[in-house]
C-alpha positions as CSV (number, residue, x, y, z in Angstrom):
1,X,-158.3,8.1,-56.4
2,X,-156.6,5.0,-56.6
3,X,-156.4,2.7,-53.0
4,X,-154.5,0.0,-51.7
5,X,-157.2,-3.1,-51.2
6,X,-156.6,-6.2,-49.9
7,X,-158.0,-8.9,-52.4
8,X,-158.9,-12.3,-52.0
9,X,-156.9,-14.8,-54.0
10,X,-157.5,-18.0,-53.4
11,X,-159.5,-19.9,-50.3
12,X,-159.1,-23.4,-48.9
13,X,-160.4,-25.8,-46.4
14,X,-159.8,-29.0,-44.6
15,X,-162.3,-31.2,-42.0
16,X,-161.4,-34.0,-40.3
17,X,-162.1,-37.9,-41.5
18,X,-164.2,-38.6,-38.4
19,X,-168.3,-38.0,-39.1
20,X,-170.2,-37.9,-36.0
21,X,-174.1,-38.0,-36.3
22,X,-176.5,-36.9,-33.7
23,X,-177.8,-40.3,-33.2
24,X,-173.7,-41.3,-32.1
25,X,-174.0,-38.3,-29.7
26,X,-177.6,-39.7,-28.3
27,X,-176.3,-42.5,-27.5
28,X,-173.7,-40.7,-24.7
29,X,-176.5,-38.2,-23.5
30,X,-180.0,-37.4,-23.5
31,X,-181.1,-36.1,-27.1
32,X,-182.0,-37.3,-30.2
33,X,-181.5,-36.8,-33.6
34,X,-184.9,-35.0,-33.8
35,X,-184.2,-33.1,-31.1
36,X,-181.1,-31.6,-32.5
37,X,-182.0,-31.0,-35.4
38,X,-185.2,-29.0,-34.7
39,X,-183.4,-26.3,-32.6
40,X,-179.6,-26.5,-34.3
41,X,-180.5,-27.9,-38.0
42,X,-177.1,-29.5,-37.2
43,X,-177.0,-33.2,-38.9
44,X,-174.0,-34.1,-38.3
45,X,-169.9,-32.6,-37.6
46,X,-166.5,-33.5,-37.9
47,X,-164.4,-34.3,-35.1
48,X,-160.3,-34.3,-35.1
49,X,-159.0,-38.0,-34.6
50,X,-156.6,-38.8,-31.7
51,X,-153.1,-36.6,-32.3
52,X,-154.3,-34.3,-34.5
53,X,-153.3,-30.7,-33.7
54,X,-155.1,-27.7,-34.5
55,X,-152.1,-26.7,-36.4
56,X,-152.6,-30.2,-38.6
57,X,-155.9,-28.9,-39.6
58,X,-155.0,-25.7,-40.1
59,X,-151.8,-26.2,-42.4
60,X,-154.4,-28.6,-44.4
61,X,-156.3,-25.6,-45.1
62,X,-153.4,-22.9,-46.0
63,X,-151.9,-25.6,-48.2
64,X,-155.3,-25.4,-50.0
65,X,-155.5,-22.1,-50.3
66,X,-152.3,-21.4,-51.6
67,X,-153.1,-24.0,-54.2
68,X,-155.9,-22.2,-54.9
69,X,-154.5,-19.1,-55.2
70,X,-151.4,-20.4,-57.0
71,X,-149.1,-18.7,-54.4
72,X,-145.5,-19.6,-53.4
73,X,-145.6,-20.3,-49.4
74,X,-142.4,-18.2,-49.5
75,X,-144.6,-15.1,-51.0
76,X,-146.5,-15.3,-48.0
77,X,-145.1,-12.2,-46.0
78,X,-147.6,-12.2,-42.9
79,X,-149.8,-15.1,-41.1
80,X,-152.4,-15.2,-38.8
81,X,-154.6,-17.7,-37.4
82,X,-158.0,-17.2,-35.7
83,X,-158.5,-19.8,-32.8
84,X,-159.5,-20.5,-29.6
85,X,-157.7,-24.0,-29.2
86,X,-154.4,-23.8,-30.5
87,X,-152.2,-26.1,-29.9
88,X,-150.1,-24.7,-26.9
89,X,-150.4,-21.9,-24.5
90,X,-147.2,-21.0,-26.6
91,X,-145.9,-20.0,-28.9
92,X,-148.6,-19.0,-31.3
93,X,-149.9,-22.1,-33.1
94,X,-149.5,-19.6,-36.4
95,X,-145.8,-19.8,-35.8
96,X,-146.4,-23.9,-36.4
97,X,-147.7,-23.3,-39.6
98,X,-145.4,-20.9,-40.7
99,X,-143.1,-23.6,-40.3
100,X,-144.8,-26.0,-41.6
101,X,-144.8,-24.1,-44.8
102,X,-141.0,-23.5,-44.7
103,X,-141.6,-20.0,-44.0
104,X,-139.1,-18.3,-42.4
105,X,-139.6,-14.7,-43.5
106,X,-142.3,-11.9,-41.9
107,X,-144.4,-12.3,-39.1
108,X,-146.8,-15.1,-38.1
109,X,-149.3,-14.9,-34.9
110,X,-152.5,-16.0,-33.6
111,X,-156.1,-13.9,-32.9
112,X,-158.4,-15.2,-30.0
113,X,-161.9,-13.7,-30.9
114,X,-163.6,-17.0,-30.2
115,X,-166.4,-17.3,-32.8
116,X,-165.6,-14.1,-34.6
117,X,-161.8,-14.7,-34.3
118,X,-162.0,-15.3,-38.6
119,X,-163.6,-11.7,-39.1
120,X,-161.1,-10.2,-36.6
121,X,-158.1,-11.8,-38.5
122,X,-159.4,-10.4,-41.9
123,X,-159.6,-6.5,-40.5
124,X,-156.2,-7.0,-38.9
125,X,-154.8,-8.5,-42.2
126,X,-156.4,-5.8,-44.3
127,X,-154.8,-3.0,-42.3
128,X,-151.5,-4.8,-42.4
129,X,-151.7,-4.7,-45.8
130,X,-153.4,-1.2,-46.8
131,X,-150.5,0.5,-44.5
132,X,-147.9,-1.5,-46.6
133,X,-145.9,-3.1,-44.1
134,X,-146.6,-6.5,-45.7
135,X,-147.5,-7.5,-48.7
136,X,-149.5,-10.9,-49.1
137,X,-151.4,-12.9,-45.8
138,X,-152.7,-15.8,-44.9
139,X,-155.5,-16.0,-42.9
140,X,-156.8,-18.8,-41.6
141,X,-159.3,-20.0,-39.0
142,X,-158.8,-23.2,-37.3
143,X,-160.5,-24.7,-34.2
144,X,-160.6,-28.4,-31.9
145,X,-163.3,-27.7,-30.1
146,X,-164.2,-31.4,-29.3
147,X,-161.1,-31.0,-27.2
148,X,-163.4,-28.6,-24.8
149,X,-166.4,-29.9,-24.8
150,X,-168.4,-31.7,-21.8
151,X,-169.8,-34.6,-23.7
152,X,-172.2,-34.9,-21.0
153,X,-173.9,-31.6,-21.7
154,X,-176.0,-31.8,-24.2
155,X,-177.1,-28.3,-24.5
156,X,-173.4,-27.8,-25.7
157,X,-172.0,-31.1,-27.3
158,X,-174.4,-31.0,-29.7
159,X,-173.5,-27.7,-30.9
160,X,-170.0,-27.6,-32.3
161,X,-167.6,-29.7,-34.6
162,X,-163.3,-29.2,-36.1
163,X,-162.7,-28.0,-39.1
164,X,-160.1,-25.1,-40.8
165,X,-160.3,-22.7,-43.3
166,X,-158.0,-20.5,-44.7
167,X,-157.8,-17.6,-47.7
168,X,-154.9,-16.2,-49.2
169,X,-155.4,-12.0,-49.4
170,X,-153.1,-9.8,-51.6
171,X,-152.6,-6.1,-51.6
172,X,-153.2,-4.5,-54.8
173,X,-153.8,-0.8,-55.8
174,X,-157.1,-0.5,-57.0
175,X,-159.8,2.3,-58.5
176,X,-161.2,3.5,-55.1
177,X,-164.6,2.7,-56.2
178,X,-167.3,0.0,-55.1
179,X,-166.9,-2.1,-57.9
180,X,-163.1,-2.7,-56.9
181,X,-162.1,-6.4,-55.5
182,X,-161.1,-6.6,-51.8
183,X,-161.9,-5.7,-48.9
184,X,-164.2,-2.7,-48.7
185,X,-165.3,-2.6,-44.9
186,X,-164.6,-4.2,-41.7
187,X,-166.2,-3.8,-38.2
188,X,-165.4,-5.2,-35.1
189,X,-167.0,-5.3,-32.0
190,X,-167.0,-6.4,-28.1
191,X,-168.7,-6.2,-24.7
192,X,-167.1,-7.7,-21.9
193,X,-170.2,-7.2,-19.5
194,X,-171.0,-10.4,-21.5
195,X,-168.3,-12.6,-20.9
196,X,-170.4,-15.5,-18.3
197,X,-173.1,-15.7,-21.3
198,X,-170.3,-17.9,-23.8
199,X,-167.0,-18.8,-21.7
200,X,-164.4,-21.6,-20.8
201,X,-164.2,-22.5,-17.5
202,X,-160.5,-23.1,-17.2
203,X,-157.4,-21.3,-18.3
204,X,-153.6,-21.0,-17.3
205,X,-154.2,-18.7,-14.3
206,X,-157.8,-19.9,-13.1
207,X,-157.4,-22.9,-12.7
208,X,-154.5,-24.6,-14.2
209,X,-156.7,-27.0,-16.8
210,X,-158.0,-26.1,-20.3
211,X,-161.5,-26.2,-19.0
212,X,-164.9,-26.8,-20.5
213,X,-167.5,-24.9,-22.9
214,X,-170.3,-22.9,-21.1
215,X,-173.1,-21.5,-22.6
216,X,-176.5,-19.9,-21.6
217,X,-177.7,-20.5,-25.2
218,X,-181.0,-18.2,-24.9
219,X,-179.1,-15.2,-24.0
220,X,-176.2,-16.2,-26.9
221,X,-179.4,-16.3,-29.1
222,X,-180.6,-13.1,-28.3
223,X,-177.6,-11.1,-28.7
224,X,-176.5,-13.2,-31.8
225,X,-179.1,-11.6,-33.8
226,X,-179.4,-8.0,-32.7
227,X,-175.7,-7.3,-32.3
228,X,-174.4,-9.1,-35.9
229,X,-177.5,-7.3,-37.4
230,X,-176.7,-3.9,-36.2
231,X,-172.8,-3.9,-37.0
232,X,-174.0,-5.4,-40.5
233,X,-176.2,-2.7,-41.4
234,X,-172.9,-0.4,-40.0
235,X,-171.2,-1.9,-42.6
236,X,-173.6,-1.4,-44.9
237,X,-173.8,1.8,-44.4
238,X,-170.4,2.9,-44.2
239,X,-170.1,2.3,-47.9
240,X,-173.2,3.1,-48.9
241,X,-174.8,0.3,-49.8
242,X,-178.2,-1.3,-49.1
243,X,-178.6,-5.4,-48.3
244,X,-180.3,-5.6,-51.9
245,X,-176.8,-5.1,-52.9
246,X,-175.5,-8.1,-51.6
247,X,-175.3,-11.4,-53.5
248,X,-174.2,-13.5,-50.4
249,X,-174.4,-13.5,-47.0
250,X,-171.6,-16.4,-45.3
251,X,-172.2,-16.1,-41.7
252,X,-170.8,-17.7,-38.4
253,X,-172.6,-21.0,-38.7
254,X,-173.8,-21.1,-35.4
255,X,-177.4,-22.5,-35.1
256,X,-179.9,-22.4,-38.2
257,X,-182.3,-20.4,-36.4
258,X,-179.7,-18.0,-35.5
259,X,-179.3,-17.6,-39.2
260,X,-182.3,-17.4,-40.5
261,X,-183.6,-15.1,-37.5
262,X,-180.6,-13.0,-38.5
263,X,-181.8,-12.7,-42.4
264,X,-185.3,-11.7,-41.6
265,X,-184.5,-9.0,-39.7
266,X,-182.0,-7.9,-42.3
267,X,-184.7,-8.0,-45.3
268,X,-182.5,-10.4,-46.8
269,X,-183.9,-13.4,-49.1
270,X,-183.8,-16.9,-47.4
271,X,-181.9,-18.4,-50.7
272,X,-178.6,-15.8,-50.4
273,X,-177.3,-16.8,-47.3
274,X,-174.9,-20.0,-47.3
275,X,-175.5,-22.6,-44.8
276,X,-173.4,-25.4,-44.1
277,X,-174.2,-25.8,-40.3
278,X,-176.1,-28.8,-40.9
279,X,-172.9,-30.7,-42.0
280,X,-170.2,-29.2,-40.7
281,X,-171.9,-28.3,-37.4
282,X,-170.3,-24.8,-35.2
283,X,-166.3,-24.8,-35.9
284,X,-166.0,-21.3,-34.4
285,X,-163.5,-19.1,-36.1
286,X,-163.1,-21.8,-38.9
287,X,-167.1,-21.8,-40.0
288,X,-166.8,-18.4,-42.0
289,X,-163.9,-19.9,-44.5
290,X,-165.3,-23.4,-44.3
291,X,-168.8,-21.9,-45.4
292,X,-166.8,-19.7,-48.3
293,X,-164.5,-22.9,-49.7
294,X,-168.1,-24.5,-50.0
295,X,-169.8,-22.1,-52.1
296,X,-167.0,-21.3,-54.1
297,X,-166.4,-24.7,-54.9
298,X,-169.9,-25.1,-55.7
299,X,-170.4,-22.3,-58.1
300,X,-172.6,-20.2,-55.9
301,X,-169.8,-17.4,-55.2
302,X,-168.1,-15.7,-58.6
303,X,-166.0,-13.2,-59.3
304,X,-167.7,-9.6,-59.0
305,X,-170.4,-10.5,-56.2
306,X,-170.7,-8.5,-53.4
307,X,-169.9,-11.3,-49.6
308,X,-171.1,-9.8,-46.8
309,X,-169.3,-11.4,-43.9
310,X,-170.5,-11.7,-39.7
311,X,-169.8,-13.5,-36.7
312,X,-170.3,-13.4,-32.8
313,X,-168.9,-15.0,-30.6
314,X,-167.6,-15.6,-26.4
315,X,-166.7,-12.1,-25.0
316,X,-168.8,-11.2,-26.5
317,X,-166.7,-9.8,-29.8
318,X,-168.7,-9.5,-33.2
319,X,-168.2,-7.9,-36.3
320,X,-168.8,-7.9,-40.1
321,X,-166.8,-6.8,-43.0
322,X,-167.9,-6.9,-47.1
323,X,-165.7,-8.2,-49.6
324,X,-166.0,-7.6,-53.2
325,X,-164.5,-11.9,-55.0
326,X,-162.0,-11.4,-57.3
């Protein structure tokens, strides 16, 4: 029986010029470069210079993709960005790009899953596009977070870097079988008894600032790996697949230990998951399409392999979805 998929077309990404190493960040708190790296594996991250937006980043990235995809801007028919710093409390930084990209046709908006915000943008593209109300999306993830960070906590500064990424999906009528490209499954979750665990303590009717990163890290550790494990194997499952089936694994690039924590107890070999934490550092909702521009780019992801997508992140909200590259 033939189905609508959503396929992905082309994928792009864009980081800032700025480097910052861990021994730059030791010298503004206590921590070292050894320090970091044995309980992150984070070398080193990108941060946005002085005036630039969230929105610059992100338009770098959709610019890529559609490069990469060889799509018209004015093809694109729907648009919507993951982040949890966007420019202004409104409108919707998405609407930024959209004009930045001399859009002015169908609908642009933003998604605020935090860390997962990428994975929740996919599902809500995919159904936009398997009900046929649109036709070809951009989705892109896109995040500041050096613009929320107390640079004098350093069991949080460490942690997290800018960056955007962005794919371009299409709807296309496909076979209905597992071997079709697209998007096969996507699952999203949340827990709001979690929310103190991974927060921001400010916002427009708390307390009138944009506020600062909070963390209790061993708690975001703990549920990083049980919850992103179970809604993976849910995935898994609902298509009837096993993890041997999977060629790649491109997860939230949170914490190396996170990661490889995560794998083991998935039964899934070290040398399949993609890890650019170490360089690029946690970029939230942009780490997922950074991670995938990477290993395209490099060779490691081709057309036919099975991507199995996850992320968790401040709600809590998680979820995973498998994609078949086209």
């Amino acid at each position: 029986m033939s189905v609508i998929r959503s396929v992905v077309k082309g994928c792009g990404s864009y980081l800032p010029e700025r480097i910052m190493s861990n021994d730059e960040i030791a010298q503004m708190v206590d921590t070292s470069n050894e320090w970091i790296v044995a309980r992150t594996g984070i070398l080193s991250r990108h941060i946005a210079a002085d005036g630039e937006l969230t929105s610059d980043l992100a338009l770098a990235a959709a610019r890529a993709a559609l490069k990469d995809a060889n799509v018209d801007p004015q093809d694109i028919d729907l648009i919507i960005l993951a982040t949890s710093t966007p420019d202004n409390t409104f409108p919707a930084t998405a609407v930024t790009i959209q004009a930045g990209l001399g859009i002015t046709q169908g609908a642009a908006f933003d998604v605020n899953a935090v860390c997962a915000g990428f994975v929740y943008a996919m599902s809500v593209a995919d159904n936009f596009l398997r009900a046929g109300s649109h036709s070809r999306a951009l989705v892109v993830g896109a995040e500041t977070y050096s613009r929320i960070l107390d640079w004098s906590d350093r069991n949080t500064c460490v942690l997290f870097g800018d960056g955007a990424g962005a794919v371009v999906l299409e709807a296309a009528l496909s076979d209905g079988t597992i071997d079709d490209p697209g998007i096969h499954v996507m699952r999203l979750r949340s827990d709001g008894r979690f929310r103190d665990k991974l927060y921001v303590d400010g916002g427009v009717s708390s307390t009138q600032t944009a506020g600062y990163l909070r963390m209790q890290g061993r708690d975001v550790f703990r549920h990083a790996i049980v919850k992103t494990t179970e809604v993976m194997n849910e995935a898994l499952h609902q298509i009837g697949l096993d993890i041997d089936d999977i060629d790649w694994l491109v997860p939230h690039q949170a914490n190396k230990r996170i990661l490889d924590a995560t794998a083991t107890k998935l039964g899934l070999a070290p040398e399949k998951t993609v890890m650019t934490v170490d360089t690029h550092a946690n970029t939230s909702s942009a780490s997922i399409p950074l991670a995938l521009d990477v290993a395209i780019k490099d060779g490691r992801i081709k057309p036919g392999h099975l991507v199995l997508l996850e992320a968790m992140g401040g709600g809590f909200t998680w979820g995973a979805g498998i994609v078949r590259w086209s």
